[in-house]
KOLTIKE-274475 format. One line per field, with one value per residue (C-alpha): residue number from 1; x, y negated, z negated. Coordinates in steps of 0.001 Angstrom, whole numbers, plus 500000, padded with zeros to 6 digits. Each point is the difference from the previous one (the first is absolute). Layout:
resi <- NUM / ...
c1 <- X / ...
c2 <- Y / ...
c3 <- Z / ...
//
This chain:
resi <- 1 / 2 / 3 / 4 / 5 / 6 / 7 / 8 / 9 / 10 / 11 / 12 / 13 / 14 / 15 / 16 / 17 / 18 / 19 / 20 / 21 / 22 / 23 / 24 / 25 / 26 / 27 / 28 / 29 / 30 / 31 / 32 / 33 / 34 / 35 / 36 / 37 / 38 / 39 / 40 / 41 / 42 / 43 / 44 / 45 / 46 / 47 / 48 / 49 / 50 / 51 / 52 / 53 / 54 / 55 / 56 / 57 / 58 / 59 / 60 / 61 / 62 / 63 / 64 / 65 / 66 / 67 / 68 / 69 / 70 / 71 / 72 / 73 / 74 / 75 / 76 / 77 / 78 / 79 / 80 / 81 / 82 / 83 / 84 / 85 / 86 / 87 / 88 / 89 / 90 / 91 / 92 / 93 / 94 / 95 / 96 / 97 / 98 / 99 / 100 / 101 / 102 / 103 / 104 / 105 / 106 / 107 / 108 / 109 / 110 / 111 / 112 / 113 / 114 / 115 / 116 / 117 / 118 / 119 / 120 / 121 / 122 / 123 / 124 / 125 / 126 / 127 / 128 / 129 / 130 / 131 / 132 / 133 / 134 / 135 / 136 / 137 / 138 / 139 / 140 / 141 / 142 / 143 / 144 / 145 / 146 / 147 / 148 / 149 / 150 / 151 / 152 / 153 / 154 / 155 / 156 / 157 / 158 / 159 / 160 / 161 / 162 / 163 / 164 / 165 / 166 / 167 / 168 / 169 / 170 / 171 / 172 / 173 / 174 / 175 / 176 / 177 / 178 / 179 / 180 / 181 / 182 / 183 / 184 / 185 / 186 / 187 / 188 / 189 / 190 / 191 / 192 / 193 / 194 / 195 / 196 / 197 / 198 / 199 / 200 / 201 / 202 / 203 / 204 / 205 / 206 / 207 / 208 / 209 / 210 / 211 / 212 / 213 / 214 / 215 / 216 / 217 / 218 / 219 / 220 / 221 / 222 / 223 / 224 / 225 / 226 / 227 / 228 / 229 / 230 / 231 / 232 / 233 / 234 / 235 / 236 / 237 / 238 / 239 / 240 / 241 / 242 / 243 / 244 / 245 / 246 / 247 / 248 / 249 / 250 / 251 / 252 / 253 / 254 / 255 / 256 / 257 / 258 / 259 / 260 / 261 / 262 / 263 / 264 / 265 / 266 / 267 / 268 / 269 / 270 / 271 / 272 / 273 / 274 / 275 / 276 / 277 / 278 / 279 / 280 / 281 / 282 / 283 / 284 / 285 / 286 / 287 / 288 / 289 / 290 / 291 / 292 / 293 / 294 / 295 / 296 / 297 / 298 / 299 / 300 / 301 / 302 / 303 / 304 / 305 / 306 / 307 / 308 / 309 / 310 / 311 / 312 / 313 / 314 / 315 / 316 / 317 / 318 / 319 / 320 / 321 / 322 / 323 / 324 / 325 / 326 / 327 / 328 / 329 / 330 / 331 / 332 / 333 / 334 / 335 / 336 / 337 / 338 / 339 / 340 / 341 / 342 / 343 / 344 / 345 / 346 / 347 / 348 / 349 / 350 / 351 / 352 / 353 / 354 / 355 / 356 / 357 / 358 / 359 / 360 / 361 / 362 / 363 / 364 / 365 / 366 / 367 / 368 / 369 / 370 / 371 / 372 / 373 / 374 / 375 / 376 / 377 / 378 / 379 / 380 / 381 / 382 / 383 / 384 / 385 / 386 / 387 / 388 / 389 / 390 / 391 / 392 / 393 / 394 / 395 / 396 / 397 / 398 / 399 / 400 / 401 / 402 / 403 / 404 / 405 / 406 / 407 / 408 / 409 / 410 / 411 / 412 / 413 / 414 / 415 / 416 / 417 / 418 / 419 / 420 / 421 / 422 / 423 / 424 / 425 / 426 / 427 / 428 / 429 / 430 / 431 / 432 / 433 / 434 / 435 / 436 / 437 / 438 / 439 / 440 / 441 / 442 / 443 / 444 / 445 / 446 / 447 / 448 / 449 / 450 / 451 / 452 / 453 / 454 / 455 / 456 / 457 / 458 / 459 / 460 / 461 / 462 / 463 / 464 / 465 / 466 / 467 / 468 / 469 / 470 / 471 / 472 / 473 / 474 / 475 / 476 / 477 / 478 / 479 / 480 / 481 / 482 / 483 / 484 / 485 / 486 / 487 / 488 / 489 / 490 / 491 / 492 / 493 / 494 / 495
c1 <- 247517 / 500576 / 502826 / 502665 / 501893 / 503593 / 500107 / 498522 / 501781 / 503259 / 498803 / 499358 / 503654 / 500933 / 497699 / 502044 / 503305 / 499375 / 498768 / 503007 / 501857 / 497875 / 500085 / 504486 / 500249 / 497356 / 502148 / 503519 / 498899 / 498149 / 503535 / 497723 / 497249 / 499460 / 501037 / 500010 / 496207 / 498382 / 501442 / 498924 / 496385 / 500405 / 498013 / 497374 / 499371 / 500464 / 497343 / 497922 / 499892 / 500038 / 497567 / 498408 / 498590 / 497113 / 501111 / 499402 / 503289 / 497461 / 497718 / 502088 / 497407 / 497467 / 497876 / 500297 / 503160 / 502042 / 502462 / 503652 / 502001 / 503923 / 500174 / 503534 / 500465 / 503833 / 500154 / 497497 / 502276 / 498776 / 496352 / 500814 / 501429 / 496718 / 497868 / 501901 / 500256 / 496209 / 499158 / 499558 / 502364 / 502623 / 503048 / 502380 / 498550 / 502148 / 502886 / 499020 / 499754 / 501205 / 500143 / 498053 / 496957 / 499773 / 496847 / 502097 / 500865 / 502279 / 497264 / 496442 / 497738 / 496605 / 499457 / 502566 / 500719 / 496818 / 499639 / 501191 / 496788 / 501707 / 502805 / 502956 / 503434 / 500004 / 499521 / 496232 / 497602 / 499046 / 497733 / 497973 / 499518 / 499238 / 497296 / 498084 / 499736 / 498589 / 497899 / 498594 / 499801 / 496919 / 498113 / 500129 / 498890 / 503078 / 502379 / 503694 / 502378 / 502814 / 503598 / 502884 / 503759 / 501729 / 503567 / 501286 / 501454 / 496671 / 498259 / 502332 / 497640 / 497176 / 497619 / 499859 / 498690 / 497470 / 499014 / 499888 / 498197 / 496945 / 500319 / 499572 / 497008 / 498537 / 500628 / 501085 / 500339 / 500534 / 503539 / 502842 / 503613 / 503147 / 503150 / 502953 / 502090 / 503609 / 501319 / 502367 / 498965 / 502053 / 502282 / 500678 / 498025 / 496201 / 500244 / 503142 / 498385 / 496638 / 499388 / 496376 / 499245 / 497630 / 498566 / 497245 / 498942 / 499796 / 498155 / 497440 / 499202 / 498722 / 497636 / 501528 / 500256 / 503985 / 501775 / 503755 / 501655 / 502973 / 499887 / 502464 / 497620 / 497869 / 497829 / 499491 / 499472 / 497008 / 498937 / 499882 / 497880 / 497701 / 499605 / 499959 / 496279 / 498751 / 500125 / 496542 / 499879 / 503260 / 502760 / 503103 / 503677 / 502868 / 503135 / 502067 / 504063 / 502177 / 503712 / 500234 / 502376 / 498827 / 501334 / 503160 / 502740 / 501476 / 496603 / 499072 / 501533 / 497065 / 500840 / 500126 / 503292 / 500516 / 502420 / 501833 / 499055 / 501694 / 496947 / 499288 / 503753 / 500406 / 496769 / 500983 / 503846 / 499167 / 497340 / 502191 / 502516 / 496816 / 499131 / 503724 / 499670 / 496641 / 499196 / 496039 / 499956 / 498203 / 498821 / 496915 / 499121 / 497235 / 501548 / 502487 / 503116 / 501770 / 498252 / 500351 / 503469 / 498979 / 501721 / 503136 / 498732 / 498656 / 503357 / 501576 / 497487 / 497416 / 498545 / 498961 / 498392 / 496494 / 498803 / 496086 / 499425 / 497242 / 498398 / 500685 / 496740 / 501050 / 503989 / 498898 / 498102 / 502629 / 502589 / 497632 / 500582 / 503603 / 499801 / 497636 / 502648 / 502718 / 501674 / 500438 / 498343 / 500474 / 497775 / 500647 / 497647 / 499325 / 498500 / 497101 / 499196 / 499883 / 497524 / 497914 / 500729 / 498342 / 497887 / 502786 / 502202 / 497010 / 499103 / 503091 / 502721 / 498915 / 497335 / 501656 / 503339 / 501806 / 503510 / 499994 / 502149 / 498704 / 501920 / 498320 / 501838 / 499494 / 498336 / 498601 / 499985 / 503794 / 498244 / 498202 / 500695 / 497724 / 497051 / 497438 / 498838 / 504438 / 499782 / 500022 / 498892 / 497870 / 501780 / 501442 / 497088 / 498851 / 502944 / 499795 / 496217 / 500694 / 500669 / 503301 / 501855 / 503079 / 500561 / 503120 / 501392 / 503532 / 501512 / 502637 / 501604 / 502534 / 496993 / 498640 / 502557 / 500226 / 496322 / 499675 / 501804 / 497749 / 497186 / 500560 / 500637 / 497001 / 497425 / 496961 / 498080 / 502070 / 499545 / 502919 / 499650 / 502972 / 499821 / 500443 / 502178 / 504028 / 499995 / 503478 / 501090 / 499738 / 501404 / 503811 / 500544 / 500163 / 496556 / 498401 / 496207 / 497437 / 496324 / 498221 / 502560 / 499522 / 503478 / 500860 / 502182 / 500744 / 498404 / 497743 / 498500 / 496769 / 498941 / 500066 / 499519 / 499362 / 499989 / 500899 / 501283 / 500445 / 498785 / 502824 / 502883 / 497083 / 499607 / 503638 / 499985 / 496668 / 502268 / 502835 / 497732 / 498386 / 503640 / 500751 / 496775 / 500961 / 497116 / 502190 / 498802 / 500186 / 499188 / 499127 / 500278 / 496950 / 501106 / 497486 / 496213 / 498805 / 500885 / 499982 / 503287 / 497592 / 502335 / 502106 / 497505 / 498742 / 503721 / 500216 / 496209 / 501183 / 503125
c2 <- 882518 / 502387 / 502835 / 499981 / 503516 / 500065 / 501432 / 496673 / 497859 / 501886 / 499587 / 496153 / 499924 / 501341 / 498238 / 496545 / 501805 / 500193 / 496235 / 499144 / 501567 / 498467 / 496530 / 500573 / 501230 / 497219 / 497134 / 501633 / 500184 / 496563 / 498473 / 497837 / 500381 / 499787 / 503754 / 499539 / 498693 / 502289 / 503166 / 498784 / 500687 / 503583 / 501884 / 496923 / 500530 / 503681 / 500072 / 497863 / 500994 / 503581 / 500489 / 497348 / 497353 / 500739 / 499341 / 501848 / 499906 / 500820 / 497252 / 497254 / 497728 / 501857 / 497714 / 502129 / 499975 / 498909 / 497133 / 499604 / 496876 / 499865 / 496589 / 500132 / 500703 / 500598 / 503817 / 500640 / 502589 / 502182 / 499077 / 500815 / 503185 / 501241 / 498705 / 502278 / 502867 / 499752 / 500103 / 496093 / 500107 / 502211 / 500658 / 499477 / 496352 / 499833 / 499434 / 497029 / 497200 / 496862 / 500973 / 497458 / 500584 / 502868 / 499968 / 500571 / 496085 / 498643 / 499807 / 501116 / 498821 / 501416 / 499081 / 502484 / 502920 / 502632 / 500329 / 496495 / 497932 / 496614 / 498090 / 498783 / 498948 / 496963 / 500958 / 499191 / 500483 / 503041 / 499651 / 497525 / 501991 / 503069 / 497616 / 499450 / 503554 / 501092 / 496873 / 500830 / 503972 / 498720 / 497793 / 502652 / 503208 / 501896 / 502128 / 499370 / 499786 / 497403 / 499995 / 497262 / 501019 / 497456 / 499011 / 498964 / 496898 / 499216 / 499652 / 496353 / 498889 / 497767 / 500983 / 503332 / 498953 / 498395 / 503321 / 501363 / 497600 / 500279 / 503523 / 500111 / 497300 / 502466 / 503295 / 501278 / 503395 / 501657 / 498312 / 501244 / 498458 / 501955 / 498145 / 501379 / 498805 / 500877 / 496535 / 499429 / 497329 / 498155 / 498138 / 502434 / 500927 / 499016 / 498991 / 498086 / 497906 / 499145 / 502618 / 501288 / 501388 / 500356 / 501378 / 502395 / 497489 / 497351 / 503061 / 500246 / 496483 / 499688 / 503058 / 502731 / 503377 / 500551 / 503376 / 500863 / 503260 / 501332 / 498865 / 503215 / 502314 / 501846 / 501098 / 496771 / 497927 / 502492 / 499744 / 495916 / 500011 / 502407 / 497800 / 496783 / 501557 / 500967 / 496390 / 498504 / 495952 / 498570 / 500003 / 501824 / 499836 / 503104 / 498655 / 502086 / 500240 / 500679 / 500411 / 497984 / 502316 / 503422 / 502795 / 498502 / 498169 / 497764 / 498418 / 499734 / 496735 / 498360 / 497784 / 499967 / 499344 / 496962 / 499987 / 496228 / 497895 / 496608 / 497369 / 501510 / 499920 / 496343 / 498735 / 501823 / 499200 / 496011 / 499977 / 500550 / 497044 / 497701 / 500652 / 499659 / 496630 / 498497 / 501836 / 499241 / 502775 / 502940 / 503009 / 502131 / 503210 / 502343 / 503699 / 499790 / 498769 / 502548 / 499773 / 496212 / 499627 / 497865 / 502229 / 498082 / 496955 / 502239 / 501632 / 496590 / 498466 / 501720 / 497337 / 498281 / 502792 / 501413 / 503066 / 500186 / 503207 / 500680 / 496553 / 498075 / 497305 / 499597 / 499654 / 496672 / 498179 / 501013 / 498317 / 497087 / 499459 / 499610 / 498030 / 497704 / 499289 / 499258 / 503325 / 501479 / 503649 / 502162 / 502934 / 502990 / 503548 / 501310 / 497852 / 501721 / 499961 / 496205 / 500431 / 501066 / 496165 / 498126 / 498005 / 499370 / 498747 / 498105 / 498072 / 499885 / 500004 / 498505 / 497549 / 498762 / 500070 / 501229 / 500910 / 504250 / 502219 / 502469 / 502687 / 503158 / 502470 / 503091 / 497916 / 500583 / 503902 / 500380 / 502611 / 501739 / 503910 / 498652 / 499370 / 497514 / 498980 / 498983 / 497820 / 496022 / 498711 / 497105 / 498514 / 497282 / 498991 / 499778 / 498253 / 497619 / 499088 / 498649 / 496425 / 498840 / 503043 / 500072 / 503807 / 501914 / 502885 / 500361 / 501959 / 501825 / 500067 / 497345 / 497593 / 501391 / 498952 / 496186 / 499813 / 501105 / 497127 / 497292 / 502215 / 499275 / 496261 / 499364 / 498204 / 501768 / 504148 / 501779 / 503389 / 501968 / 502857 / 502654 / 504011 / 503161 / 501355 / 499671 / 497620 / 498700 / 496706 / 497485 / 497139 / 499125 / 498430 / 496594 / 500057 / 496869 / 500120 / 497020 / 500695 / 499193 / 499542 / 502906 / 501486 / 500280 / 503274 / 499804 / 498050 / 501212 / 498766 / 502426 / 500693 / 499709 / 502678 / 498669 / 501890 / 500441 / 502422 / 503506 / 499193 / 497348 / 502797 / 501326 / 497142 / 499739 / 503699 / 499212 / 496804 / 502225 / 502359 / 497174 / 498835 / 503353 / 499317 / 496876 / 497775 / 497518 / 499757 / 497465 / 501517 / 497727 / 501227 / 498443 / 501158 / 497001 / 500915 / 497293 / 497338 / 501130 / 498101 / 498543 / 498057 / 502645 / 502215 / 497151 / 499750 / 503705 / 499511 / 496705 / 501653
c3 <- 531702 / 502360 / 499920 / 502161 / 500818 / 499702 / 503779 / 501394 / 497434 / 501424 / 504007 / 499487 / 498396 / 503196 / 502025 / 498249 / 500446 / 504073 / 499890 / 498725 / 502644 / 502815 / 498552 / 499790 / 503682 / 501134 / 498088 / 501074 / 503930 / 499436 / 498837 / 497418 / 497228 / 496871 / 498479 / 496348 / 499787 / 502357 / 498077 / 496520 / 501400 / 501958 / 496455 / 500608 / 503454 / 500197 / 497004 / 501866 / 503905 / 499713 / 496249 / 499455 / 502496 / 502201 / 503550 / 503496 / 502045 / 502987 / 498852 / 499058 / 499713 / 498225 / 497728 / 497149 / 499899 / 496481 / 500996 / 499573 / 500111 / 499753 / 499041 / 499150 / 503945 / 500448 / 498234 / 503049 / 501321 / 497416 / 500793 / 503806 / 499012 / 497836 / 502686 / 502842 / 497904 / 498989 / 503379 / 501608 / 502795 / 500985 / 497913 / 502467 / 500712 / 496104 / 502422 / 501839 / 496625 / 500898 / 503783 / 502600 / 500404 / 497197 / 498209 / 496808 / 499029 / 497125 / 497783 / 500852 / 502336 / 499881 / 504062 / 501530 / 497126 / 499323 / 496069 / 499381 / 498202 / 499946 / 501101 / 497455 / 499702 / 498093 / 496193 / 497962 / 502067 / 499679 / 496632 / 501495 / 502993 / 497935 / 498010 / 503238 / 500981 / 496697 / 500444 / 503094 / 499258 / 496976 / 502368 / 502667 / 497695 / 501032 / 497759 / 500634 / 497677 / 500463 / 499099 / 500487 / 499375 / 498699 / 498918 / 497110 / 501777 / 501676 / 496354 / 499352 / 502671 / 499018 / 502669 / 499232 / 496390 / 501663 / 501649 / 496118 / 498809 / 502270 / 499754 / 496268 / 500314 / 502533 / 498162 / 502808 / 499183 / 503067 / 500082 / 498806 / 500165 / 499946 / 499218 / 500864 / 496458 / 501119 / 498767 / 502729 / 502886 / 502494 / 498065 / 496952 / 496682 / 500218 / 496046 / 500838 / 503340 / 498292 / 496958 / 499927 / 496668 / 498006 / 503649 / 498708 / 497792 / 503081 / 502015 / 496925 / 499582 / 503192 / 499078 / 501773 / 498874 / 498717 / 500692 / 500356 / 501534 / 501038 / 503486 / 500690 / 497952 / 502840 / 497168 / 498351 / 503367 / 500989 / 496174 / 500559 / 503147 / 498155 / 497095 / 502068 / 501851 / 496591 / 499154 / 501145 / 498422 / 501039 / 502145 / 499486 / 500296 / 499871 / 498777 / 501446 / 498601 / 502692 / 500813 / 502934 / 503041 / 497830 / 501545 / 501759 / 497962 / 502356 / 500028 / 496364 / 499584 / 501384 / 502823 / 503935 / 501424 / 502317 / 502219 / 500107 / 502339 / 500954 / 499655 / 496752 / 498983 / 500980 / 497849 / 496803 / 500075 / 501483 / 497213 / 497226 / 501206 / 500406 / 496504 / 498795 / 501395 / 498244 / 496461 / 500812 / 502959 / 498359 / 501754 / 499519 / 501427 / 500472 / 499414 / 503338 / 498692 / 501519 / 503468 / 500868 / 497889 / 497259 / 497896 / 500585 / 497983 / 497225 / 499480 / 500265 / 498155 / 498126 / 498039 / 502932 / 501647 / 499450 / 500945 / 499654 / 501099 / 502970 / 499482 / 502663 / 499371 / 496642 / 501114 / 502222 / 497599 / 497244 / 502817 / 499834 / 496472 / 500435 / 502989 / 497629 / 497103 / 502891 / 501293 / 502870 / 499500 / 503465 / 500089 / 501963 / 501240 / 503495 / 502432 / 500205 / 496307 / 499909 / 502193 / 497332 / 498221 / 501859 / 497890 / 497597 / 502443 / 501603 / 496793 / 497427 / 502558 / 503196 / 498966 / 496931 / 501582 / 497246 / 500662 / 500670 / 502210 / 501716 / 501238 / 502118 / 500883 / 502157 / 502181 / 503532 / 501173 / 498401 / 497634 / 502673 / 498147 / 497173 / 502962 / 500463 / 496457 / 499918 / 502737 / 499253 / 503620 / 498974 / 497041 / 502313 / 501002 / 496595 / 498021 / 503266 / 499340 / 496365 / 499333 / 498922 / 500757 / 501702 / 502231 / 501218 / 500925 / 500486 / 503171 / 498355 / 496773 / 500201 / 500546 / 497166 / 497837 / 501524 / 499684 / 496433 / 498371 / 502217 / 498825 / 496343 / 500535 / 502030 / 497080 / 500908 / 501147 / 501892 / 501811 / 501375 / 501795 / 500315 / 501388 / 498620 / 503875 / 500305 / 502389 / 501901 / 499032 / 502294 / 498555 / 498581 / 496969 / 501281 / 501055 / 499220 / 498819 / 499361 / 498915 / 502489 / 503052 / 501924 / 501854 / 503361 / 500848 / 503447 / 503180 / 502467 / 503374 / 500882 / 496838 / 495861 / 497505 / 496245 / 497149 / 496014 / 497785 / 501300 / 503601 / 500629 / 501112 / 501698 / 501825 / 500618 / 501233 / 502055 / 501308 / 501117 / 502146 / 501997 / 500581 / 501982 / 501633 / 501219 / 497947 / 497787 / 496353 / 497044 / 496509 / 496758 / 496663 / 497812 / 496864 / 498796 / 500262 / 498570 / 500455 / 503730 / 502150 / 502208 / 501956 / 500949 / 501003 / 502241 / 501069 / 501291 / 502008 / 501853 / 500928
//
């Protein structure tokens, strides 16, 4: 093993200080981010991007090249950071994250930043990915070395121990994976959400090569990526114990804080009185609790509410089960995310009808910061393809709240899709809802706007405008997707 002199070990220390700084300004000017998970990794990356990986800033593409994958995408302010400061793009550009157009997204995107090998934002994926690169590196004679970065989080998911397990049946050993073991994710303590121990034993039974560090030991993280290249008939994993925020203690207590936001407020709180009302409502979760408000119902109550960690495929066809022996199990993650669901939904919710409730939120481009990969701009066109499901989206939160209760009653798959953005409220609380009946909100000669959820005040505010310009317009709330208010669409086209 090589040595490492105490004047390098102390210029990567700085190297990880600096990172940390960048990746603070970069969340503060950004508004958003997540701070305590991408300074757990600064000794990681600093290690990394200016010791040990083989890359050309001026040659980004070089074949040669080792490989890096952030897999657990969201600390990728630090990542940005190393790869400005190593020489990809100017510093400065630091400045524009989460700007239009920047070519610094929420979470990385290997078609518009230099340095950035693959695209990720959802967690899992990045094993796999990692598996194909060694894969291809054998059958092509070349000599890269590939690492993933993972969270602790990330490791509940079952895809990525599909990643491990081909990689151990491959003896891949010019993979190594770096977990970032800080126990903290989303919703609190990672052995609380969905404990993970005995982890190195899990690691060795699926033949990789086992070794644990200090992740905050300079010495020892150049020591580990030493070792893991020494190791020539397996793959190998760094286990790497972290204090998730180091460095800053307002951030050490793990989590990103989200500001409130009135969809979100009306699901949780309406949630809880919907399960006051029937005792078979139960609620399970996939690690964002605290992000689409189920928390509510846990505090309220907590034997009726799961939390399975980053397992989203598992969560439905867990929901499934409960729907089976006659309750009414809502289930609850980012839009996006259920994206990644599809067969379960297609098969053991849609197909056999079973009685589930899904519930994406964040949906649409109301988390734009956290960029493309965030975005859930075809779910409705999904959830709308399936059989048996019924599809809204409420327009504001007081619709939220009417719809809810129908939602629970309704004997069959239902999606409902809500927003992460404050939106104004557009209805009183006398609104009166109907699944199915779409709503008119006011009349209109020349033309009709129709829309759901977030785009209804839109609509309203696109409706005003015309009035000034002297073109009179109806607008239609469809709250309903499916099943679509034919007739009153048909109304508004013969008018």
């Amino acid at each position: 093993m090589i040595y490492h002199p105490e004047k390098l070990i102390n210029e990567l220390n700085q190297k990880a200080q600096k990172l940390r700084l960048d990746a603070l300004e970069m969340i503060h000017r950004r508004g958003q981010g997540h701070p305590g998970g991408s300074l757990s990794i600064a000794e990681i990356i600093a290690g990394l991007f200016f010791h040990h990986l083989r890359i050309n800033p001026d040659d980004p593409s070089w074949e040669e090249r080792d490989r890096f994958i952030l897999s657990k995408g969201h600390a990728c302010a630090t990542l940005y950071a190393a790869l400005a400061r190593r020489g990809f793009f100017p510093v400065e550009e630091l400045k524009t994250w989460g700007h239009l157009n920047s070519r610094l997204q929420g979470h990385p995107d290997r078609l518009k930043t230099p340095g950035v090998e693959m695209t990720t934002g959802f967690l899992g994926h990045g094993l796999c990915i990692g598996v194909g690169l060694c894969l291809a590196a054998r059958l092509k004679g070349l000599n890269y070395h590939t690492y993933v970065l993972l969270g602790d989080g990330e490791c509940q998911a079952g895809v990525l121990w599909e990643g491990a397990m081909t990689a151990g049946k491959y003896r891949l050993s010019n993979l190594t994976a770096i977990v970032d073991y800080n126990d903290v994710q989303l919703d609190g303590p990672v052995h609380n959400i969905m404990p993970l121990e005995p982890f190195a034993e899990k690691w060795r039974s699926f033949n990789f090569e086992v070794i644990e560090i200090n992740g905050h030991n300079m010495r020892e993280v150049l020591d580990s990526l030493d070792m893991a290249l020494e190791i020539h008939d397996r793959p190998q994993v760094i286990i790497a114990h972290t204090t998730k925020g180091k460095g800053v203690s307002l951030a050490s207590a793990g989590g990103r804080v989200m500001e409130k936001v009135s969809f979100r407020e009306a699901f949780g709180k309406t949630l809880v009185e919907v399960g006051a009302k029937d005792p078979d409502v139960v609620v399970l979760v996939a690690d964002v609790s605290s992000s689409v408000m189920t928390d509510y119902f846990a505090k309220r109550f907590p034997e009726r509410f799961f939390n399975v960690g980053i397992q989203e495929a598992g969560m439905v066809d867990v929901a499934v089960g409960f729907a089976l022996s006659g309750m009414v199990p809502f289930i609850n993650t980012f839009a996006g995310l259920f994206l990644r669901t599809v067969e379960q939904i297609r098969t053991c919710v849609s197909y056999a009808k079973t009685n589930v409730k899904i519930v994406g939120g964040y949906a649409g481009v109301s988390d734009f910061k956290d960029g493309p990969t965030h975005h859930s701009i075809m779910d409705i066109a999904v959830m709308r393809s399936m059989p048996n499901f019924v599809v809204v989206a409420p327009a504001d939160a007081t619709e939220v709240k009417k719809i809810l209760p129908l939602v629970a009653e309704h004997d069959g798959p239902v999606y409902m899709r809500i927003s992460r953005a404050a939106t104004p409220v557009v209805f009183d609380e006398d609104h009166k809802v109907e699944i199915g009946k779409g709503v008119l909100i006011r009349e209109g000669a020349d033309v009709t706007l129709i829309g759901n959820g977030v785009m209804v005040y839109r609509c309203i505010e696109a409706a005003k405008i015309l009035d000034r310009e002297g073109i009179s317009c109806r607008v239609i709330n469809i709250h309903t997707i499916k099943p679509l208010d034919v007739s009153l669409i048909r109304q508004a086209a013969d008018c």
